[in-house]
N, C-alpha and C positions, 0 to 999 in steps of 0.2 A: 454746485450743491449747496443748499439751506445749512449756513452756520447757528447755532443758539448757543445760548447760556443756559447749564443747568444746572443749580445749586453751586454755583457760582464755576464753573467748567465750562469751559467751550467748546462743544462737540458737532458735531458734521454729522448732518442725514439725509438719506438718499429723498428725489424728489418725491412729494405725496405721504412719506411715510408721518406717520402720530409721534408727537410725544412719547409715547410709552415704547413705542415699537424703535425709536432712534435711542432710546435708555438703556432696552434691553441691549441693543447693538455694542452700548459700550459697556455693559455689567453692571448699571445701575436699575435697581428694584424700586419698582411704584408698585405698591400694593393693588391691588386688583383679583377679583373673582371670575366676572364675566367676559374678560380678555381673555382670549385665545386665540396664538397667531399662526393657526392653520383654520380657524371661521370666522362666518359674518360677523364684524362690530356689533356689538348690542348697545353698549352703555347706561346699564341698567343698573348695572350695583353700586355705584356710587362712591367704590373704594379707592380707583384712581385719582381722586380730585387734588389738581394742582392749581397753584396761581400765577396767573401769566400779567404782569406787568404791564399797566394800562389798559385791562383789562376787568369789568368792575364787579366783577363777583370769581368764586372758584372755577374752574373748569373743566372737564372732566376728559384726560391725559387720552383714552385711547382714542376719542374723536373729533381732537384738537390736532391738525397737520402744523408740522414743525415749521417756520416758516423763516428766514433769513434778518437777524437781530433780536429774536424773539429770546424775554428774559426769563426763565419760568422757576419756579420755587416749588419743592415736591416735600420739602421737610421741615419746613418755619415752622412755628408756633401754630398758623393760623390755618395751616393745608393738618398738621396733626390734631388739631382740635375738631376739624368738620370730621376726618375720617374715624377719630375718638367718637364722634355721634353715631357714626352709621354704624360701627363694630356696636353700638348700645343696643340699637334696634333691631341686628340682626339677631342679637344677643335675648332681646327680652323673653323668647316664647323660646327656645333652644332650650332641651335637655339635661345639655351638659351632663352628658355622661359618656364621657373620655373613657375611662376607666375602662370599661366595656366595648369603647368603638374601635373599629377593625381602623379607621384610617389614622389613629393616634398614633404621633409622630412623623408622619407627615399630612396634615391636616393645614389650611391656613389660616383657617377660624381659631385655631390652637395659638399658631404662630403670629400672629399679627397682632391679636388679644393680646401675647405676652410685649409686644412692640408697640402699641399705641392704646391696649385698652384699660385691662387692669384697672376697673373699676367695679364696685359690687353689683348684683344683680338688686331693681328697686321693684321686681313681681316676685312674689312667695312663692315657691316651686310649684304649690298646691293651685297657687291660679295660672298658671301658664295654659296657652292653649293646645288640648292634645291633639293629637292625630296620630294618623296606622304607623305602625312598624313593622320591620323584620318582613312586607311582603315581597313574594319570590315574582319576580318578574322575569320568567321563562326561567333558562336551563343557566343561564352566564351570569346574571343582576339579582343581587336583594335590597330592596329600596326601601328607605328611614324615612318619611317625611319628617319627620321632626327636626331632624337635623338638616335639611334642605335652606338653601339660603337665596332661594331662587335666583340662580346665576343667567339662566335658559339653556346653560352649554350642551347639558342633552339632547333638548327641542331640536336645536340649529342644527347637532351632528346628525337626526334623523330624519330633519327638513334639509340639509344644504350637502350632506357626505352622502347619505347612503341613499335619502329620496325616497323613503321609509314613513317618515312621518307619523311612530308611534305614538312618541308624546306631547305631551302639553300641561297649562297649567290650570285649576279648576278651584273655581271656589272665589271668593272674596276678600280683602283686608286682610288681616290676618290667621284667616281659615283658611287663605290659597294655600293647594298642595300641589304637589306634582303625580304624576301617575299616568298611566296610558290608555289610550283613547278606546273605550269600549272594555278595557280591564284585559283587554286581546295580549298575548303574551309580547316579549320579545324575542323573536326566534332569527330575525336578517343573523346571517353571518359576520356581522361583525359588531353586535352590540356588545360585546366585553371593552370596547372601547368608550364607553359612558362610567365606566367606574374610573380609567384612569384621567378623566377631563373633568371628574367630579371633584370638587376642590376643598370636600368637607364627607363626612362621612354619610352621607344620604342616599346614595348609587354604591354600592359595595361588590365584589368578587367572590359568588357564590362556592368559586374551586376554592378559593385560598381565605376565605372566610374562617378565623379561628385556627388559622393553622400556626402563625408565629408570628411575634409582633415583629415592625419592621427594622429593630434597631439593630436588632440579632442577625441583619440577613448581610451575607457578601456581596459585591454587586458585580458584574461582568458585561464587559459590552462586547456585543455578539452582533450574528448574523442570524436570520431565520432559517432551519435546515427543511421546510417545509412544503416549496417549490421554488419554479426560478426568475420571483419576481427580488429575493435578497432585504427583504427588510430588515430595516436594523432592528437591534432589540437589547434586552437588558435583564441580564440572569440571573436570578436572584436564589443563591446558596445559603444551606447551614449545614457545616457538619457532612461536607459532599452530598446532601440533597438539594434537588432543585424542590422550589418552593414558586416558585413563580416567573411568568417572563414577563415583561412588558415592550411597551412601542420605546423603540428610540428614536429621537425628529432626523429626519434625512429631506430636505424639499424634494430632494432629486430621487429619492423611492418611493418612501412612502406617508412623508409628512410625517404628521405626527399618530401613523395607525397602523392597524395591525390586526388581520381577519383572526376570527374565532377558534378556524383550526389549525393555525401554527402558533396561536397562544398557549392550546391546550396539548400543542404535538410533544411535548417533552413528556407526558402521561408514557405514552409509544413504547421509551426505553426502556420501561420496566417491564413491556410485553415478554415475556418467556425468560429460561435460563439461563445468564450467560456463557459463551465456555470462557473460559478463565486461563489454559495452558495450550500450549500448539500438542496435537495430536496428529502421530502417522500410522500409518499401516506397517503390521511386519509380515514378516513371511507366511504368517496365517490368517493374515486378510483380516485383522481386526485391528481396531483404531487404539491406541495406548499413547499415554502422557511419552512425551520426552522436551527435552532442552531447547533453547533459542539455537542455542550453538548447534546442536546434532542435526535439528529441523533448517536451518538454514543450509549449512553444509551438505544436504541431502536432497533438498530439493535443489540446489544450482547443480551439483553433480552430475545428477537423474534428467537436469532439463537439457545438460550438455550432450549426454549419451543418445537422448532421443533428437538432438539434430547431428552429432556423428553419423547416425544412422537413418533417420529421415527428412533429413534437411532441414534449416532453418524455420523456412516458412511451415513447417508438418507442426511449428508452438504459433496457439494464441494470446493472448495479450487481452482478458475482457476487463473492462473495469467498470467501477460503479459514478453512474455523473453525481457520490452526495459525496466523493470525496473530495479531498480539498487540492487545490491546484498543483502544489508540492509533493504531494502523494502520487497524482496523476502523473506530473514529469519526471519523478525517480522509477515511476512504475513504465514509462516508456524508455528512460535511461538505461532500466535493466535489461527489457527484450530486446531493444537494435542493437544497443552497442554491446551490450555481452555474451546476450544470446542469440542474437542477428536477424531477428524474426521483423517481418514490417505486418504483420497483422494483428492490430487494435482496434477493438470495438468497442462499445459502451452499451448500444441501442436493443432495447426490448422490446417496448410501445412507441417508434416514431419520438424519441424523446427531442431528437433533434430540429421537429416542425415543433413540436406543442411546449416547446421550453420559450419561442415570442408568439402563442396563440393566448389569448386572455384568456381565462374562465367569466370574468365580468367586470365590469367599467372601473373596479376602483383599484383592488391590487391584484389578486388571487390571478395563475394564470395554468393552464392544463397540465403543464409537467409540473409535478412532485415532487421534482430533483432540486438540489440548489444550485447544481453547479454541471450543466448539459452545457451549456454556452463556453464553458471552460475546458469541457474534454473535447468539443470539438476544437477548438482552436490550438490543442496539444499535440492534434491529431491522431484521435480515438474514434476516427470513422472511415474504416476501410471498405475501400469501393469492392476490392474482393470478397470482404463478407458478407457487409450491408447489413448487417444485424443478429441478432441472436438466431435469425431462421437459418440464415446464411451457415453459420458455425453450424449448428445442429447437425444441417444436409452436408457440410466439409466433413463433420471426425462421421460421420455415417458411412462416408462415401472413402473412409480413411486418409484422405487428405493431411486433416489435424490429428496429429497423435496425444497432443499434449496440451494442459491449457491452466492460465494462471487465472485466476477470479476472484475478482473482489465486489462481495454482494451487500449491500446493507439494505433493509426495508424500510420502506417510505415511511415518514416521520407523519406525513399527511396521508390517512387512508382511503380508498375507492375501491368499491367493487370490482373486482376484478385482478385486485395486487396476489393474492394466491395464485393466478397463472403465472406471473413472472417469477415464483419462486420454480414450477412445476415447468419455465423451461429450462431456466437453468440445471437442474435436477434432468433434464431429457439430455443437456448437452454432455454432463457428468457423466449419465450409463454408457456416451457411446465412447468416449475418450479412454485412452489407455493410461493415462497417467493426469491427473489433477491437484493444483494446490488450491485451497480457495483460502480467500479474507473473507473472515464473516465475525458477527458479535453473538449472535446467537443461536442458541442450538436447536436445531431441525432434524427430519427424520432422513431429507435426500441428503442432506453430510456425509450421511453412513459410506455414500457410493466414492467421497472423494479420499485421495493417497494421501493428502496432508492438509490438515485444518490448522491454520494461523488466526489467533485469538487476536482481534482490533481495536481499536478505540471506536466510541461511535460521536456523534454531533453534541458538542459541548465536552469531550473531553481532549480534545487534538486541538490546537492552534493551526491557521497557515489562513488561505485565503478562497472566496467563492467567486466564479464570473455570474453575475445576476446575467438576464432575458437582453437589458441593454447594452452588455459589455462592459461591465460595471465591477472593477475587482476590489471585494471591500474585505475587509480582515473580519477571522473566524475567530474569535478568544475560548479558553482552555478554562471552564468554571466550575470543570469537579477532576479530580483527579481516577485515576485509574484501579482497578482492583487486579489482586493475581498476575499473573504474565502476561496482561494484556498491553499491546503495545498502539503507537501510532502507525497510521498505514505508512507514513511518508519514514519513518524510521524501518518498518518494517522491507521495503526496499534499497533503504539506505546500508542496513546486514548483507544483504543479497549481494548489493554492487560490492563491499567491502571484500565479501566472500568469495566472489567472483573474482578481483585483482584491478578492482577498480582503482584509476591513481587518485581520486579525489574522496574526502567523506566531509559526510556532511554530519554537523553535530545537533542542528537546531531547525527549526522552518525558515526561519530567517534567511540561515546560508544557502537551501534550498532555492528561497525566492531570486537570490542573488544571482545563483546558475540559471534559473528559468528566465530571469530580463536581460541574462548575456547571450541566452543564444534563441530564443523564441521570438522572434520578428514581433507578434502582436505583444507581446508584454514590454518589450525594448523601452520604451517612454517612461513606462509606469514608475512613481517613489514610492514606496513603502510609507513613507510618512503620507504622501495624498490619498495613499487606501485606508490607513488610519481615522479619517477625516470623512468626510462625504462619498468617499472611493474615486477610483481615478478608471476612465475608458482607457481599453485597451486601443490601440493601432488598428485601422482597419485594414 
């Protein structure tokens, strides 16, 4: 591999790769607007320019290949004096007005100005050239031309990602603005991703527009709980609200994107009430508060007496594929080995084909689950049931007496998600006895013997299996309200309840149990899921 010198370091790059892109490799910053290393090279902005020794002019870092001897200089005198020009020019017709722009504080027209420009402006405010503002470009984008620094980054993502090819650039000198082609909106599903590649405030987040500056906000690196392609992503708290999420880079997911409706899937959570305390039935058949303690202790008891009496296999075991892998294996840790049962499902809509079926070429794919690829491989797909239909026709048929459930609803919605609450709600009337997991409250609840209050996506830690078999870590970015607990904890009471000899205090120690005795997970480090995620064992 291509050794160089850079700023007087010697550092190592893979063959083919730029200058910029062997820099970033090692955490060194060349200024740059229209790099971006998940698109086409452009080399238009002009901000990269470095000087490469014996070679007789500047030269411009992202479309210069590193090459073996090669001396290059990113911060002399004479590489910050070119990039002092072009920060002037970008500068001359700019508004500058920070103060008001949504992307202030992390802008790089902000940043860069304060690193190499910091010089006064030589046009009077009054002659600058204007152009539109504030227009709404579709339901996702509101677009500044003023503050546009023509980078093309939009262009490329709508000519080279999605094959859309809304925008472009129009006009002359400096009256070119940006804008879309026929004034046509943007409506692809994934154009929320031109405000985060926008590198100045001119492409803006029509949700999160005016809602908080960014300095204020916490940050959390997460998973997407929106189906089961698992993009990473990046949750942005104040104050235990979500405020925003964005793409986090993964090559191996989803680069550097992230469709429209698991941007906006955190909206979801606030859908309806939550319950807040576990609730059971008592002897008058209506639902009343009581304790972790009482509700635990009552439903292991009650689940023991219905296989006294109707055998093991008369309990089911349904879970939900949005929980997280550690919830999954305590939640099958409880029914075999305490209560002996081998009947686990998950499946309502075939989630187990449409969890590696695409929805379409770039990320999106038909199950809405984040984590179907994971409850199968826990073994949460019983050939005796086969599905929700299967359980319905079993306690119908008295078979199943009994059944543990944990429901959460899809973060990403489709026509149609009100059936899957209305069968589980069918399997409830036939059952004699029911515990469900759920976060929010519904009218078929009423039918179940014990409601246990959950955590939902973004407030539980542990891990998701994506579509490829890809176990990537779930982070914990608001905390909880009232008695509500995590699922993987809330089976971890159960097992203790039950005389289980192990407890588990954390997800952590969970994962620990689940790679000592689960065949597909055996490989996996906890630190490689942290990272890019690591495949499971086939």
């Amino acid at each position: 591999m291509p050794k160089f010198t850079l700023n007087g370091l010697e550092i190592e790059a893979r063959p083919g790769q730029t200058i910029i892109q062997a820099a970033q490799d090692h955490g060194i910053e060349i200024p740059h607007y229209c790099y971006h290393a998940d698109l086409p090279i452009d080399g238009n902005c002009r901000m990269c320019l470095v000087e490469v020794e014996k070679m007789p002019k500047l030269t411009t870092s992202c479309t210069t290949v590193a090459s073996d001897g090669m001396v290059v200089h990113s911060n002399n005198d004479k590489v910050k004096t070119a990039v002092r020009g072009v920060l002037e020019f970008l500068l001359i017709n700019h508004p500058v007005d920070c103060p008001v722009c949504d992307q202030a504080g992390e802008c790089r027209l902000q940043d860069y100005y304060m690193v190499y420009g910091l010089h006064t402006s030589e046009i009077p405010l009054e002659m600058k050239v204007r152009k539109r503002k504030a227009i709404p470009l579709g339901p996702m984008i509101m677009l500044d031309q003023e503050r546009c620094v023509m980078c093309s980054r939009c262009i490329r993502f709508f000519e080279h990602v999605t094959g859309t090819g809304e925008m472009q650039f129009f006009g002359r000198g400096d009256h070119v603005a940006i804008g879309t082609i026929g004034d046509r909106p943007l409506d692809n599903p994934y154009s929320g991703n031109v405000a985060d590649i926008c590198p100045v405030g001119a492409l803006t987040s029509r949700d999160f527009r005016f809602k908080c500056r960014v300095w204020f906000l916490h940050s959390t690196d997460s998973v997407c709980g929106g189906c089961s392609t698992g993009c990473n992503l990046r949750v942005d708290t104040r104050d235990g609200t979500i405020f925003r999420v964005l793409p986090r880079r993964n090559v191996e997911v989803n680069r550097s994107w992230l469709c429209d409706e698991g941007r906006l899937s955190f909206h979801h959570l606030a859908d309806g009430e939550r319950i807040t305390r576990p609730l059971m039935k008592g002897r008058d058949g209506m639902q009343a508060p009581v304790t972790w303690e009482d509700a635990v202790r009552s439903v292991d008891s009650t689940l023991k007496e219905v296989r006294s009496s109707a055998g093991p296999d008369s309990i089911l075991g349904f879970a939900s594929p949005s929980a997280t892998n550690e919830a999954l294996y305590l939640f099958k840790t409880y029914l075999t080995e305490q209560i002996g049962s081998s009947l686990l499902d998950f499946r309502i809509d075939s989630e187990d084909k449409k969890a590696v079926t695409r929805e379409d070429d770039i990320l999106r794919h038909l199950d809405k689950h984040p984590n179907s690829v994971g409850a199968l491989n826990l073994g949460f797909a019983s050939e005796e049931i086969g599905g929700i239909d299967g359980a319905i026709r079993a306690a119908r048929e008295g078979r199943i007496k009994a059944a543990v459930i944990n429901y959460f609803r899809p973060l990403v919605r489709r026509a149609g998600d009100e059936q899957e609450e209305a069968r589980i709600a069918e399997l409830l009337s036939a059952l004699d006895y029911s515990v469900v997991l759920a976060a929010h409250k519904a009218d078929w609840l009423k039918d179940a013997s014990v409601v246990l209050p959950v955590a939902v996506w973004s407030e539980e830690e542990g891990t998701y299996t994506n579509f490829q078999g890809r176990v990537q870590i779930v982070g914990k970015a608001v905390l909880t309200v009232g008695d509500i607990q995590p699922v993987w904890e809330v089976f971890a009471m159960l097992l203790h309840a039950s005389g289980a000899s192990r407890l588990w205090l954390g997800p952590e120690e969970v994962f620990g149990s689940m790679i000592e005795s689960v065949p597909a997970f055996r490989k996996i480090k906890l630190e490689e899921a942290r990272l890019s995620g690591a495949l499971i064992s086939a």
